[in-house]
N, C-alpha and C positions, 0 to 999 in steps of 0.2 A: 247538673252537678259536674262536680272535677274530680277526678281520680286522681293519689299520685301512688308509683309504685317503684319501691325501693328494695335494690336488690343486688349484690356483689356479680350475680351468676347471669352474663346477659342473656344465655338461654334462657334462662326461669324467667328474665326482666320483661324480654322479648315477645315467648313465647305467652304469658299471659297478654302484654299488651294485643298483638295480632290473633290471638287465638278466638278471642267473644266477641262478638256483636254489642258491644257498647252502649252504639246509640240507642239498640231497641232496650237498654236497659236505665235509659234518662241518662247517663253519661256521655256528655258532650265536647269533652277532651280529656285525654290520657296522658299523663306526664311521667317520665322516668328519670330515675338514679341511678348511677353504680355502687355510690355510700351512704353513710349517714348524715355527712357534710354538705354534700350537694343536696339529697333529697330535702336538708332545713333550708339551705339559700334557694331551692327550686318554691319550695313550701311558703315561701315570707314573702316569695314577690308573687305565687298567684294563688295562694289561699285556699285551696281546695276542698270541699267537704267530705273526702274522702283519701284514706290510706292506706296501702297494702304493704308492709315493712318486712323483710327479713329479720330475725335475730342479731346473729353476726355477721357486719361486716367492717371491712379497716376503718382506721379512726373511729367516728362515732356510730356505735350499734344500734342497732334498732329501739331498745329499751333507752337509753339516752334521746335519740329520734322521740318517741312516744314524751316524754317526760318535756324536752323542748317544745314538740306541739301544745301540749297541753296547756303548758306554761301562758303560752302566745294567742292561742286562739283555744279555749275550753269545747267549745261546740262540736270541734273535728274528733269523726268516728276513725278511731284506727284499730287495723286489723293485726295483728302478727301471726307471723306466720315461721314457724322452727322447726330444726330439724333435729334439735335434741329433748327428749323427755326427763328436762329437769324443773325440777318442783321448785328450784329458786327463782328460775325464768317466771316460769307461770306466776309467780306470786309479786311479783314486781309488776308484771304487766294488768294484774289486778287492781296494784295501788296506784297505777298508773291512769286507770280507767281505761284501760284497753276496751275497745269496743267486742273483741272476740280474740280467743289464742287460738290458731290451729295449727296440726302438725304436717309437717313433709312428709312423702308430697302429696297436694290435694289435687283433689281430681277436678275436672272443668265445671261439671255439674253443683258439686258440691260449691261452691267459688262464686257460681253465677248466684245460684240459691241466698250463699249468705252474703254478698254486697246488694242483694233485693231487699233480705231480712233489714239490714243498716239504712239503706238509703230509706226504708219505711221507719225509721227509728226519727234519722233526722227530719223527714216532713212532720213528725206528728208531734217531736217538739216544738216544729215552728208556726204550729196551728192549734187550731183547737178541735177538740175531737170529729162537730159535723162537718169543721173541712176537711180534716182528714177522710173521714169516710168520701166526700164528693171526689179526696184525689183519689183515692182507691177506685171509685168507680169510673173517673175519668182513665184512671192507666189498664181499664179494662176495657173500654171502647177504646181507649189506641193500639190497644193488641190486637182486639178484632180488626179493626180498620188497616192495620199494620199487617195481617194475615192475611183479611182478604184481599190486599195489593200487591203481596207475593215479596213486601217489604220484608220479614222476616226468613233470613239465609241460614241462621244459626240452627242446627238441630235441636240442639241440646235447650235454646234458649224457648225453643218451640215447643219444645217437649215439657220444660219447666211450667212456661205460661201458660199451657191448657190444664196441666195438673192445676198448677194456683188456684187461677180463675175459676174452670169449671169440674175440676174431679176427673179428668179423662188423660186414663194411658192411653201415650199414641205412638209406644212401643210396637215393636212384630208388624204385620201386613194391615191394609188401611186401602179404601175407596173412598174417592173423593166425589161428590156431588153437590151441581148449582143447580139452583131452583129460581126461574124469574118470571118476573111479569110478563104477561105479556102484550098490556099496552104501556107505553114507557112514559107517556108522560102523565102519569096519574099524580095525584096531589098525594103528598107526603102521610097524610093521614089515612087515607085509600089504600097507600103501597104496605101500611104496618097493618090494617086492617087484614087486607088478603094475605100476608105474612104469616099472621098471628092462627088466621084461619086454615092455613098449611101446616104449621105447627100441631096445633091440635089435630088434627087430620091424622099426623105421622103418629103424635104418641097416642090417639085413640087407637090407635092397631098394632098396641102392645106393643112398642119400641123395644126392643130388646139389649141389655145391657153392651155397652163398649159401641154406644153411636152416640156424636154430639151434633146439634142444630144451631148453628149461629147465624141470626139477622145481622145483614150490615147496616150501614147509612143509607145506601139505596133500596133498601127494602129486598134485597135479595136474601136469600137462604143459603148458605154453605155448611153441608153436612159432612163428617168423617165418620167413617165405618168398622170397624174393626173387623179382620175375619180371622177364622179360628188356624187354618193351616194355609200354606203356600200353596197345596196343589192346585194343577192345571183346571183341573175337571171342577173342583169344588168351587174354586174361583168364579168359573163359567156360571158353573147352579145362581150363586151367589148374587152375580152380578142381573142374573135371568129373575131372580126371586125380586132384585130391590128394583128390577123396573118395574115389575107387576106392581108390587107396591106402591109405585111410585104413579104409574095411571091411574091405578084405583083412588090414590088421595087427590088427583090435577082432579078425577071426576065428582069427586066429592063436595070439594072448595067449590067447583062451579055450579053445581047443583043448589050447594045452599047456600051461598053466598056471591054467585054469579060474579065471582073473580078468575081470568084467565091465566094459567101458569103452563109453565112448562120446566124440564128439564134433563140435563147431561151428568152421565155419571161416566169416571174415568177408568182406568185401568186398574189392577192393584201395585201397591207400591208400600214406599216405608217414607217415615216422617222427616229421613234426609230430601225424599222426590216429590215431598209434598205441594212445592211451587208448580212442578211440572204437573201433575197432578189436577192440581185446579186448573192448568192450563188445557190438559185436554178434558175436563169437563166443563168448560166455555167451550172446547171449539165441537164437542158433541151436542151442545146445548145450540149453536148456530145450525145445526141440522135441522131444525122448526121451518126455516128459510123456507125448504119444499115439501116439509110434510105437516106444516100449518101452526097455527096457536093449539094451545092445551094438550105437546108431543111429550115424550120419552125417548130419549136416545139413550144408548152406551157407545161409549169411544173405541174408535178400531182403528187400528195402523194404515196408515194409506188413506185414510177416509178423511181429512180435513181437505175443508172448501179452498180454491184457492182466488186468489185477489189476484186477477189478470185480466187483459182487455177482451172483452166477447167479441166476437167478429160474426155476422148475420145482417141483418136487414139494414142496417146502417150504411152496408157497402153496394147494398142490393139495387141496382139501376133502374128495374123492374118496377120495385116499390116506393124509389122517388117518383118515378112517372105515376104513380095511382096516385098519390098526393096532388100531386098539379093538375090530375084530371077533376081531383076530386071525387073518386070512387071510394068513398069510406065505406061500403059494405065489403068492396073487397079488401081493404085495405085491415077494417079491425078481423076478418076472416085471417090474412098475413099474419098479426099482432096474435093472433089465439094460436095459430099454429107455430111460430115463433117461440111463444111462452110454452107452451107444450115441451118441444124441444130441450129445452133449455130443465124445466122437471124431468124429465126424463133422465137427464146428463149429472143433474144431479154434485155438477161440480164448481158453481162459482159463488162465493161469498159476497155479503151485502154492498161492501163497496164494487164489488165488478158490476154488480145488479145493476146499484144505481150511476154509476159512469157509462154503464149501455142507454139506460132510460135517458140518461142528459142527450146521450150523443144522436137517440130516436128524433129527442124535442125538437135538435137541435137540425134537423131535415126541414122543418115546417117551414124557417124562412128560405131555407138554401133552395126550398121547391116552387118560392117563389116564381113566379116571371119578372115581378121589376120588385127593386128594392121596396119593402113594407117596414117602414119606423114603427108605426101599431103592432104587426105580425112580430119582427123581433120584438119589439117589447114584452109582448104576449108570449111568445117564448121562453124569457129572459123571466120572466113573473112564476112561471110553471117549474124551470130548473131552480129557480132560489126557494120553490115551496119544497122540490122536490129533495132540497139541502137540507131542509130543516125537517124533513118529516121523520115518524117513529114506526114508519113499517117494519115488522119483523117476518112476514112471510111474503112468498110468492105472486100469490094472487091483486095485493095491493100493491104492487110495483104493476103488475097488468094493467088492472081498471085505473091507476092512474094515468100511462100513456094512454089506453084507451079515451078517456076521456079529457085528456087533451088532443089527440087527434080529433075529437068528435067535436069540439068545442073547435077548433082551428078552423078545421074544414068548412063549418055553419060558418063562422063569422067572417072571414078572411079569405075562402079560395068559391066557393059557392056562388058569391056576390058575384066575382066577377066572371064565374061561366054561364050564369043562368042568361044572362046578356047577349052570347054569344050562340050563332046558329050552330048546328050541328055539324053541318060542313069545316067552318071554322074552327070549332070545339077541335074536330079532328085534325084541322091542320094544323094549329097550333102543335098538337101534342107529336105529330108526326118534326115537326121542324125541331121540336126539343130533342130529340130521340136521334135527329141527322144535321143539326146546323153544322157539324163539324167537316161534312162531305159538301159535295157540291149541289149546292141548291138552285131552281131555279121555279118561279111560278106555274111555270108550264108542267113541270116534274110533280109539284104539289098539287094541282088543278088536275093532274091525271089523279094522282092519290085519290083525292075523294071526290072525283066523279064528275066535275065540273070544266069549262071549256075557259082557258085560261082568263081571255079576257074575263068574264060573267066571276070568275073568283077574284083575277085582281080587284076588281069593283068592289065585291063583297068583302072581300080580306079589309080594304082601307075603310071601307062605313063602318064594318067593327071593331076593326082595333085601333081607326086613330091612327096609325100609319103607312105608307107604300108597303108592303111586301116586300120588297128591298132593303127598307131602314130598318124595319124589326128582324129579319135577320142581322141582317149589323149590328144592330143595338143590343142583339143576343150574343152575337161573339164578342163585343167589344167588353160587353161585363164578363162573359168568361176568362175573355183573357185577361181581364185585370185583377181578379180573381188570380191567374196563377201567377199572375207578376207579381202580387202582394204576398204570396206564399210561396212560392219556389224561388229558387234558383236557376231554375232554366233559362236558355239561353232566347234572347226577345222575339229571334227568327223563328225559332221552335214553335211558342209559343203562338205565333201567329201562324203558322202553318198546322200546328194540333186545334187550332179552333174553327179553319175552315179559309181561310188566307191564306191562298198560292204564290199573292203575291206582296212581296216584304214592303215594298214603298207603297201600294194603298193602302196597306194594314196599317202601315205608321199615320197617311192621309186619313184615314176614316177615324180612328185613333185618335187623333191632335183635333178632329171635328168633334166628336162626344164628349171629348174630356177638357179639351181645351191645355194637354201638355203631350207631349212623345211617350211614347212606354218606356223610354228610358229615360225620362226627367222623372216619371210615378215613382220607377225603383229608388230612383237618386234619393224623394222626398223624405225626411228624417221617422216620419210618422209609420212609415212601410217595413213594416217587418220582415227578416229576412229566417223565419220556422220552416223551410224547406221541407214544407208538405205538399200532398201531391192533390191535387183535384180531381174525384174521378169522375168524369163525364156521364 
């Protein structure tokens, strides 16, 4: 619908246009006058079903205004609104069919109220009564919906709508609490079910007057609370009482209807802080993260999770080497004591979680030895489940890297050590750990125990190459590696991977690749994200 509001005093004109929240009341544009004159030429070219008119102002008044409307378009609800208590006015505006007279000045409340009362006057002429009832109940799931999205800014219009709708002052102090699933992708029918069975839970334990329960679309619960006084202390009681209650119902629901909830209740506040409000009981309600499915949290200052990058085992050089050895006992040992940690700390929200988990996965190929198209892909398969998943606690972000480590390790890094002697095994893992120093087989062949010749021999029947080329082979993808990701200078780079000297490193180079390290950089394809490789 269209508003038009006509008014001499651009304070008054002004001040209602900016002052309510419109849209949340189906008014989708607001049109102003200064007179009588403009408000009809404003009113002819866009027709409005709605009009809020002064009395008197220059040229034509408000009651001439009303009597042109009428004339022109019969259906338009108009309001007047005077600042004098004369019974001639009033009586004009009757014959007029004024939609309402009220007197100066009204207050906001009052104003929002009766262009509610109007704009339900004109739906119900334009329908017939069950649609009207279906708008009714449509503009009460848009309030909910419009509520629980933190869409509605207006106090007053918030205050209005829960009266309406459901009977509930949400004057004076107020706690806010969310209640959710706690598996998320349940089918819509499932999520009203366990809803409905929370619901009853709350009011079977004697619900006490001045609390309301609203399901959303999602099948979540948000409850508001009334409390009787401000104080500090009572507050505390308060908020101590509705958790208990609040566990007793999550154990309820689960017991007999084997549905998982949890939830976050916030501070106390007033129904101007009510967006904030629901904001901290979400982020009380992501506290489940470390203390599981079917919790109870209250919101405390300082205590929201925060979304930043974990730094731990991903940096740890130790435990890409257990990867490439292939030690998954010790490795998910790492993985428990890592997650440990991290419950402990008690400080990172689901996105940091899961951008740690990507960047864990994301080791498995980098631990390769030679490039694996399977292995990345196999990777690449685990972080796009791990995008689309609906973990909500701790423990399922574990067992899922857990078991893609254990799945890695068996299919991709296993195969190719069980192949490999012992000696070997180790000098492999020894070469990874120093190809950047100065290697030589003799050096290696002391390592694990063997008399150079008898391991060069051994080294090339298992791995298919001299001793020589696989270390090259190993620096030359390091360094290409950093030449695709830094910006360091090409010298550098061949001297941080184990090249002393610049012109073989460029020769050995143009041998494996078949370009210079400076034609790689040059290629369009080579990104230039100046990150760093840690060895």
């Amino acid at each position: 619908m269209k508003l038009l509001i006509a008014d001499d005093d651009r304070q008054i004109r002004e001040g209602i246009k900016a002052g309510i929240d419109w849209s949340s009341l189906g008014i989708v544009e607001v049109l102003t006058a200064a007179s009588g004159t403009e408000a009809f030429e404003i009113f002819c070219a866009n027709l409005p079903e709605l009009v809020v008119t002064d009395v008197r102002m220059p040229g034509m008044d408000g009651l001439e205004l009303l009597k042109r409307i009428k004339e022109t378009r019969p259906a338009t609800k108009v309001i007047i609104l005077s600042g004098y208590n004369d019974f001639k006015y009033l009586k004009k505006a009757i014959q007029w069919d004024a939609a309402d007279y009220e007197m100066k000045p009204i207050r906001a409340r009052s104003l929002i109220q009766l262009i509610k009362k109007v704009s339900e006057e004109i739906v119900r002429e334009r329908v017939s009564e069950e649609t009207f009832r279906k708008y009714l109940a449509s503009h009460k799931e848009l309030f909910v919906d419009d509520f629980a999205g933190g869409r509605i800014r207006d106090r007053l219009i918030l205050q209005d709508g829960l009266m309406q709708y459901f009977q509930f002052d949400a004057k004076g102090t107020l706690l806010c609490v969310r209640i959710e699933q706690d598996r998320r992708r349940e089918e819509a029918a499932e999520k009203e079910r366990c809803a409905d069975a929370m619901l009853r839970a709350l009011g079977g334990r004697e619900a006490e007057a001045g609390e309301l329960w609203l399901k959303t679309k999602d099948g979540s619960l948000i409850g508001l609370l009334k409390l009787e006084t401000v104080s500090y202390l009572y507050a505390r009681h308060a908020v101590a009482s509705l958790k208990n209650r609040l566990a007793d119902s999550v154990r309820e629901v689960a017991q007999t209807c084997g549905c998982s909830l949890s939830a976050g209740i916030s501070l106390p506040g007033n129904a101007s802080d009510v967006n904030e409000l629901q904001a901290q009981a979400r982020e009380a309600l992501a506290l489940r993260l470390y203390s599981g499915k079917g919790s109870v949290h209250a919101f405390e200052e300082g205590g929201a999770l925060r979304e930043e990058t974990i730094r731990g085992l991903a940096e740890d050089d130790e435990f890409l080497n257990l990867i490439r050895e292939a030690r998954l006992e010790r490795l998910t040992e790492r993985v428990s004591v890592e997650f440990a940690r991290l419950r402990q700390e008690r400080a990172y929200g689901e996105k940091s979680l899961a951008g740690y988990c990507k960047a864990l996965i994301h080791l498995l190929p980098a631990a390769a030895g030679e490039p694996s198209a399977e292995l990345a892909e196999y990777a690449r398969r685990r972080i796009e489940e791990l995008e689309t998943s609906a973990f909500v606690d701790i423990g399922e972000y574990e067992d899922f890297v857990r078991l893609a480590f254990e799945e890695a390790i068996e299919a991709y890094f296993n195969v190719g050590v069980a192949r490999l002697s012992a000696p070997i095994q180790l000098a492999e893992a020894y070469i990874r750990n120093h190809y950047a120093e100065e290697l030589t087989a003799e050096k290696v062949a002391e390592h694990v125990g063997k008399t150079p010749n008898y391991f060069s021999h051994l080294f090339k029947k298992e791995m298919g190459v001299p001793f020589r080329e696989y270390v090259n082979r190993l620096r030359i993808a390091k360094a290409k590696q950093l030449i695709e990701r830094t910006t360091d200078r090409i010298y550098e780079i061949g001297e941080r991977v184990g090249f002393s000297d610049y012109a073989y490193f460029t020769q050995v180079f143009r041998k494996l690749e078949g370009c210079s390290p400076t034609a790689l950089r040059k290629k369009p394809d080579v990104k230039d994200e100046n990150l760093k490789i840690e060895d």
